[in-house]
C-alpha positions in Angstrom: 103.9 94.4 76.5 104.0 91.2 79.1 100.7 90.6 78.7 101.0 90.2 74.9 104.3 88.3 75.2 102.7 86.3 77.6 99.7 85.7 75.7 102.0 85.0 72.7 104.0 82.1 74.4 100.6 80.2 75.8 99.3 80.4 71.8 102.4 78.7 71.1 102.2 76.4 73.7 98.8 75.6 72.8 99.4 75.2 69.1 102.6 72.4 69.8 100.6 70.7 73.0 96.9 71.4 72.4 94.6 71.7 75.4 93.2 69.2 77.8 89.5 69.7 79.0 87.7 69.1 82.2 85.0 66.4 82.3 81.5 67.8 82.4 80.6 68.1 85.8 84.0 68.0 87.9 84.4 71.3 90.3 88.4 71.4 90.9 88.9 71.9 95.2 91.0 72.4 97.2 91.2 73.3 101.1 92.6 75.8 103.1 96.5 76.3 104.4 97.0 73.7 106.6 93.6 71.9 106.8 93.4 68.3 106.4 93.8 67.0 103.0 95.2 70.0 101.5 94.9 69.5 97.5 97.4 73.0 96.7 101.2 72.2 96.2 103.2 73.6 98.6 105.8 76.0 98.0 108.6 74.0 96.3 106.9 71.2 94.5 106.4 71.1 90.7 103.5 71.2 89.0 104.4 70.3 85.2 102.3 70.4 82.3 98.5 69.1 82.3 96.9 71.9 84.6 93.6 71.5 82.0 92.0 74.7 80.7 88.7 74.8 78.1 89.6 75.3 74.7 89.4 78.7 73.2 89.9 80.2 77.0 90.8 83.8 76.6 94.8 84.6 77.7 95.9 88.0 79.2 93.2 90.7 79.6 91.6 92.7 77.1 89.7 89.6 75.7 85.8 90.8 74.7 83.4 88.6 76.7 80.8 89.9 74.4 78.2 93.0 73.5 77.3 95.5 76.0 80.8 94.3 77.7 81.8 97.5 79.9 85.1 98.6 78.5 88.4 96.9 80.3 90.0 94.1 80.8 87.4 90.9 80.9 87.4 88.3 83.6 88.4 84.8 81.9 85.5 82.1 82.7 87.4 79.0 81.4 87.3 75.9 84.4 91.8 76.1 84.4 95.0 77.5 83.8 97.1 77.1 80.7 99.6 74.2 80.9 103.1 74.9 80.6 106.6 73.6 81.2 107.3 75.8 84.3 108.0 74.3 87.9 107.0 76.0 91.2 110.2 77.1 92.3 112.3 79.8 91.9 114.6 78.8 88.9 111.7 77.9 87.2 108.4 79.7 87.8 108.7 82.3 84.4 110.1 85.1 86.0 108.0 88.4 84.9 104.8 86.6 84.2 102.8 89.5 84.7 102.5 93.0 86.3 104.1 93.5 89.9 105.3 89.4 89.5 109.1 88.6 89.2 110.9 85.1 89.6 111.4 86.8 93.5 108.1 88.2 94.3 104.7 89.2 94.0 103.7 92.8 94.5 100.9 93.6 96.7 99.1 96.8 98.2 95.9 97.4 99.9 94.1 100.6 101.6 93.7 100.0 105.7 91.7 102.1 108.3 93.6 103.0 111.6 92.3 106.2 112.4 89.4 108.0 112.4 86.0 106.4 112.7 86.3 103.3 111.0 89.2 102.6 112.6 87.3 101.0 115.7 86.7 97.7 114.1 88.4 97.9 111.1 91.5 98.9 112.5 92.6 95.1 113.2 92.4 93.9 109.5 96.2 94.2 108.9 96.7 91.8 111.8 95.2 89.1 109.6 96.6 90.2 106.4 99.7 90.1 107.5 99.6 86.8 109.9 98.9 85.2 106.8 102.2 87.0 104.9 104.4 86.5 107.3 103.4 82.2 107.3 103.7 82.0 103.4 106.9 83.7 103.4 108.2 81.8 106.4 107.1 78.9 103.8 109.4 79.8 101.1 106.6 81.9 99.4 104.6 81.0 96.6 106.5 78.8 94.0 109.8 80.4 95.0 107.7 84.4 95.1 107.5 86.4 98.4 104.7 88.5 99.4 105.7 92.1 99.6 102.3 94.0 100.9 101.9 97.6 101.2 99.2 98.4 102.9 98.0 103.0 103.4 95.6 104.5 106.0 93.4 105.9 103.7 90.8 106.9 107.7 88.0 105.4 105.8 87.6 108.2 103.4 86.4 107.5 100.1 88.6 110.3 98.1 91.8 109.8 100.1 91.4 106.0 99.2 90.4 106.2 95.6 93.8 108.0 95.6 95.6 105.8 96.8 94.3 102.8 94.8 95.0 104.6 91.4 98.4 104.7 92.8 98.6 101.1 93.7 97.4 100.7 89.9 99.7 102.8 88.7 102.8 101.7 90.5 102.2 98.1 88.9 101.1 95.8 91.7 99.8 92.5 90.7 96.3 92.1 92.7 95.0 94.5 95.7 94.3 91.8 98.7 91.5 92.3 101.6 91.0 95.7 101.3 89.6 96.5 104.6 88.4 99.7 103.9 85.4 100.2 101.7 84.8 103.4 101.2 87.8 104.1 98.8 87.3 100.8 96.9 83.8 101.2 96.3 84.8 104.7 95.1 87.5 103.0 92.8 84.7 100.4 91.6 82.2 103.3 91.1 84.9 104.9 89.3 85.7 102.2 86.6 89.3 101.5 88.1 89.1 98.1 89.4 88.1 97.6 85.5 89.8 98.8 83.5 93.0 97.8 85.3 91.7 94.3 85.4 93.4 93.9 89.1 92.3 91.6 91.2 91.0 92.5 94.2 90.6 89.1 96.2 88.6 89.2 99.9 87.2 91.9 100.7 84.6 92.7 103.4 81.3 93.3 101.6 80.1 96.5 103.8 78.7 97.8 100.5 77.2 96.4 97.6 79.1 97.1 94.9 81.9 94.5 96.0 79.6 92.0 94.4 78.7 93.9 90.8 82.3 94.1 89.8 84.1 91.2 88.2 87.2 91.5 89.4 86.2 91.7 93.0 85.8 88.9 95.3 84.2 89.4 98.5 84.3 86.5 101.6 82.0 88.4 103.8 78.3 88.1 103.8 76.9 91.6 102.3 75.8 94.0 104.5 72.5 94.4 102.8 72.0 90.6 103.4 72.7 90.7 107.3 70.3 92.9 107.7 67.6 90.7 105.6 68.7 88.0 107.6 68.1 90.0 111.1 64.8 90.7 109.9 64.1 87.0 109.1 65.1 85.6 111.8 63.3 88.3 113.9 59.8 88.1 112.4 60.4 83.5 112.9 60.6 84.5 116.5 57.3 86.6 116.5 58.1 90.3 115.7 55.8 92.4 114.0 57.4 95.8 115.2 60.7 96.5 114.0 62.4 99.3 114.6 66.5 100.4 113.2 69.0 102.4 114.2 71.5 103.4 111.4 74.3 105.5 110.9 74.2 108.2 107.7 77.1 109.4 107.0 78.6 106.2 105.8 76.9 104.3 102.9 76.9 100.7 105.0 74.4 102.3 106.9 72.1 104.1 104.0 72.6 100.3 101.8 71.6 98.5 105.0 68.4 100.5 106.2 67.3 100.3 102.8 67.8 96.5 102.6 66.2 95.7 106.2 63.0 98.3 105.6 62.3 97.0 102.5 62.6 93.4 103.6 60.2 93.7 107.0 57.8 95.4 104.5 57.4 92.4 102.3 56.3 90.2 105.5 52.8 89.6 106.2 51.7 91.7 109.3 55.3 93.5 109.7 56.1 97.1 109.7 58.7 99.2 110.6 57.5 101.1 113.4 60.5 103.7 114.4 63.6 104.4 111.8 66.1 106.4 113.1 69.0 107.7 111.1 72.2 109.4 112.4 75.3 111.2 112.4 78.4 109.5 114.0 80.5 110.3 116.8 78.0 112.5 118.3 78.5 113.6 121.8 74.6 113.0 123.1 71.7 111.3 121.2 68.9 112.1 123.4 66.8 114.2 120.9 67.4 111.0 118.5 66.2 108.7 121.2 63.2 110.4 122.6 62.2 110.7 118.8 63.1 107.0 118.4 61.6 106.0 121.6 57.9 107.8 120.9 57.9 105.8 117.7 58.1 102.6 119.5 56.2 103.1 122.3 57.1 100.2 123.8 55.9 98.0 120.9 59.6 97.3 119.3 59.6 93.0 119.0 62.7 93.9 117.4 65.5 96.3 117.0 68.5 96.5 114.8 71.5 98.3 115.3 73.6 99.9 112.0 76.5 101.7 113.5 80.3 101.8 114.0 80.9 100.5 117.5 81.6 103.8 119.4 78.4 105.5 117.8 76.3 102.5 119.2 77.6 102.7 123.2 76.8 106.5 123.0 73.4 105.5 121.7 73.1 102.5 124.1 73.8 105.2 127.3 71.1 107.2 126.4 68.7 104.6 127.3 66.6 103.6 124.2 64.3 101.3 124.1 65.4 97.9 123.0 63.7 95.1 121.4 61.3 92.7 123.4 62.3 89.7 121.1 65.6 90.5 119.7 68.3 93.4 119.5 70.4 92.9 116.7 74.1 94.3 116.4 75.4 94.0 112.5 78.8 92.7 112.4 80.3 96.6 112.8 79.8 95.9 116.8 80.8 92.1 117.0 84.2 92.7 118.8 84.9 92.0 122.3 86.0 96.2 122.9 82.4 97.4 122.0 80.8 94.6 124.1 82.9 95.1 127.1 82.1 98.7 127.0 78.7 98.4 126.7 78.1 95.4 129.7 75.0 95.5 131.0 73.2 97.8 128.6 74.0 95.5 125.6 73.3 91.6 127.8 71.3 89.2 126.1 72.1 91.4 121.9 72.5 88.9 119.3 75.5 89.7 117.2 75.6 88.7 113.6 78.6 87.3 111.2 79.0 85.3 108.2 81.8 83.5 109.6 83.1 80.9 112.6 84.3 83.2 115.7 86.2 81.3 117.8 83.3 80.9 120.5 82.2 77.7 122.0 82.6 74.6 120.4 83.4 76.6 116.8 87.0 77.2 118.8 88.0 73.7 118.7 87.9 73.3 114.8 91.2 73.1 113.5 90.5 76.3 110.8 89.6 78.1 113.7 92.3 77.2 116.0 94.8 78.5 113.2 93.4 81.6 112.6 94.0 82.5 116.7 97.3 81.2 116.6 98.2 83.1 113.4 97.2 86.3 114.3 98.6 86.2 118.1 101.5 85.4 117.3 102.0 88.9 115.2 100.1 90.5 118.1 99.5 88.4 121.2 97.1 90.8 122.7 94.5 91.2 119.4 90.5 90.6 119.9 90.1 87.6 118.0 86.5 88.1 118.2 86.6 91.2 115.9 84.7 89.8 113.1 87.0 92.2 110.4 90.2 90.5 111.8 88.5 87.4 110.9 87.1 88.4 107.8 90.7 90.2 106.6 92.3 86.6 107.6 90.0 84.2 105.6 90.4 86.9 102.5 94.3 86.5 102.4 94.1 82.8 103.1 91.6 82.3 100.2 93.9 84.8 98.2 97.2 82.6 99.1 95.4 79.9 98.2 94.1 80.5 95.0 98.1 82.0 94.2 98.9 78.0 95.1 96.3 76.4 92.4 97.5 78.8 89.5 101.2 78.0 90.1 104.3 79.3 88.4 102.6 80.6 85.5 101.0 83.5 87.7 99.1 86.3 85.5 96.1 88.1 86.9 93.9 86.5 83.8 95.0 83.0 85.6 94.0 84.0 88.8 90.6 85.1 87.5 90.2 81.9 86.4 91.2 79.9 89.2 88.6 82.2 91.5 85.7 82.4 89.4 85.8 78.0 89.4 87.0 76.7 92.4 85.4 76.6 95.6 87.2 77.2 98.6 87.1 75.4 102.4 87.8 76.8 105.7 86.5 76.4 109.2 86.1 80.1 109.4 83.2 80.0 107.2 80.8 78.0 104.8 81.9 76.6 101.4 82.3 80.0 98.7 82.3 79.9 95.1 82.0 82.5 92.8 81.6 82.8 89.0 81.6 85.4 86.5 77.4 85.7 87.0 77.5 85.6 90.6 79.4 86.9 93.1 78.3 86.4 96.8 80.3 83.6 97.8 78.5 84.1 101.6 74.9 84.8 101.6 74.7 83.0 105.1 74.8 84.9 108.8 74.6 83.3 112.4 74.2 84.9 115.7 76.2 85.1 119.1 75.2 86.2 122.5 76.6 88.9 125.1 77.0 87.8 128.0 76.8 89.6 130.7 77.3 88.8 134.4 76.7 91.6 137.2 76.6 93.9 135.0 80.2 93.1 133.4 81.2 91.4 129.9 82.1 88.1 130.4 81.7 86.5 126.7 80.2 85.3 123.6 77.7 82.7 123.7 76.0 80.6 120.6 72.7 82.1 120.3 71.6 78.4 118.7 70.5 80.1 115.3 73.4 78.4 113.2 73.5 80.0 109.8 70.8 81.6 108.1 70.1 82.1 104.6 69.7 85.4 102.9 66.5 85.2 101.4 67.2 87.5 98.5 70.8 86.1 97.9 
């Protein structure tokens, strides 16, 4: 019923004032909260009629894109958002524009992992999720609208967090944030949910692939099946030939991401995969797995990948395997400062992989980055800032903020679409993203950092000097 009021009051809107259009060529942008040159209002100023929008943009969801459209709500490709006579305040921002949105807030939820396996490096997300909260609301909100965020330990199971994300649904929350765990929103992708709800889900991690084949998803994070291409790449440019992986099999990251790095290093001239070694997590001893692993290398491994969830890996790591000559690779799973302190000597000299700007070196200085640390210590002062999830979960409710900021008072979820699928977005954290309805991997770019490791202890990160690579498939 609000979505066809809605969509009744912009026809009528349109009818009296008419539309304005976008001149071919110009890409509406806007920076991050609290970079230089921010081009979002903040909380408290109007924004007035003239926000332009393509003529015969669809309004509210339900609008047929076309044949062979899956059934669902669509994802609205025009370049703006309706013009109207609200203001970005309070008194004036429309009230109940849409589901889970009141003159007084905007109703969030999101599944989190805290226990159970996942939990050791996606269990920091929430810190960045709600950093971010608590500075927006400390703002004023969004045009006079708190964030009110519910986030549910769904332990990184698929079922539990399908579950819970049909409830989310069902309760009437406006857009699911982040999501850190990726298990139960793939399942709710696979599932049709996300769909046919036409809620947006705005952020998210990219662990599996399916993040990027649904419309109303928008990952921030660089796919896991493109980390793993980049690895390879960047592998075989420093002479490798031999590659061997280590990858865990219980979770679908680690099926997605084998698949993605063997099929890669078997598409480059003289390259094979010489030992590929699957998994179960959490296992006490692997020292069947790593005689098997180690008898397929024979001490000819150039390179080495590791796949796994960070406590998985330092049981691996203890049982002595054999280790690239060139290069050992950690996916972004083991870039946090817990796993490399744990492993010290055994893990000196691994490259770890991100899509984003840790706070390491001379990336610590730039002012995006320098936010992000204070941000998130100052909910808790003691968090690894290295933890490339607690960065990821950050950048995904700042981009989600920010994108809340362009639509304005006249918040719907068909608006937000909009705004996401034709703006880009800056922040230090990581490279320019953009996404569209055709493609969504805003990040298709990974660089690598260092262990450090001095008499045998953890003492850092260093640049490896690789700078970001491109996916070659993205």
């Amino acid at each position: 019923m609000i979505g066809l009021l809605r969509a009744a009051k912009l026809l009528s809107i349109a009818l009296i004032i008419g539309f304005i259009g976008v001149a071919p060529g110009e890409s509406p942008d806007f920076n991050a909260v609290g970079g230089p040159g921010v081009g979002v209002p903040t909380p408290g100023t109007p924004i007035g009629p003239g926000t332009p929008v393509g003529p015969g943009t669809p309004v509210g969801p339900g609008t047929p894109v076309g044949p062979g459209t899956p059934v669902g709500p669509s994802v609205p490709t025009g370049p703006g958002v309706p013009s109207t006579n609200l203001t970005c305040d309070r008194a004036g921002n429309g009230g109940e524009t849409d589901i889970g949105v009141t003159a007084n807030s905007i109703k969030l939820a999101s599944t989190m992992v805290q226990t159970g396996t996942g939990s050791s490096f996606l269990g920091d997300s929430p810190t960045g999720m709600n950093a971010v909260v608590r500075k927006i609301n400390s703002q004023g909100g969004i045009c006079g609208r708190f964030l009110e965020l519910e986030l549910r330990d769904d332990i990184w199971d698929a079922s539990r967090g399908l579950g819970y994300i049909k409830s989310f649904i069902a309760e009437g929350n406006f857009a699911l944030p982040v999501v850190p765990s990726s298990e139960g929103l793939t399942a709710a992708i696979e599932a049709g949910e996300i769909r046919k709800a036409g809620i947006p889900v705005i952020g998210t991690d990219g662990m599996l692939k399916q993040q990027y084949e649904d419309p109303w998803v928008w990952p921030v994070a660089t796919a896991t099946v493109s980390t793993m291409r980049i690895i390879a790449k960047h592998a075989y440019a420093k002479g490798a030939r031999c590659f061997g992986i280590v990858w865990d099999t219980r979770y679908r990251f680690g099926k997605e991401g084998e698949e993605a790095f063997v099929d890669y290093v078997e598409s480059l001239p003289g390259a094979r995969v010489c030992a590929d070694q699957g998994i179960l997590p959490a296992r006490a001893s692997y020292s069947t797995e790593i005689q098997t692993f180690n008898s397929a290398c024979d001490h000819k491994c150039d390179a080495v990948a590791l796949l796994l969830e960070p406590q998985t890996a330092l049981t691996w790591m203890k049982g002595r395997p054999q280790v690239g000559s060139k290069v050992t690779s950690g996916a972004q799973t083991l870039f946090n400062e817990g796993f490399a302190r744990n492993c010290g000597a055994d893990c000196a000299g691994f490259h770890m992989w991100t899509g984003y700007n840790p706070p390491i070196d001379a990336l610590a200085s730039l002012p995006g980055v320098r936010e992000y640390v204070n941000d998130v210590r100052a909910v808790s002062p003691t968090i690894d800032i290295y933890n490339q999830f607690l960065e990821g979960a950050y950048l995904g409710m700042t981009i989600f903020v920010e994108a809340l900021k362009a639509v304005g008072p006249e918040l719907t979820r068909a608006n937000l679409a909009r705004v996401m699928n034709s703006q880009p977005f800056r922040h230090d954290i990581a490279q320019k993203l953009s996404w569209s309805v055709a493609n969504r991997n805003a990040n298709c770019s990974a660089q690598a950092f260092l262990v450090k490791v001095q008499q045998g202890s953890f003492i850092g990160f260093g640049s490896a000097q690789t700078g970001f690579i491109e996916d070659p498939k993205c």
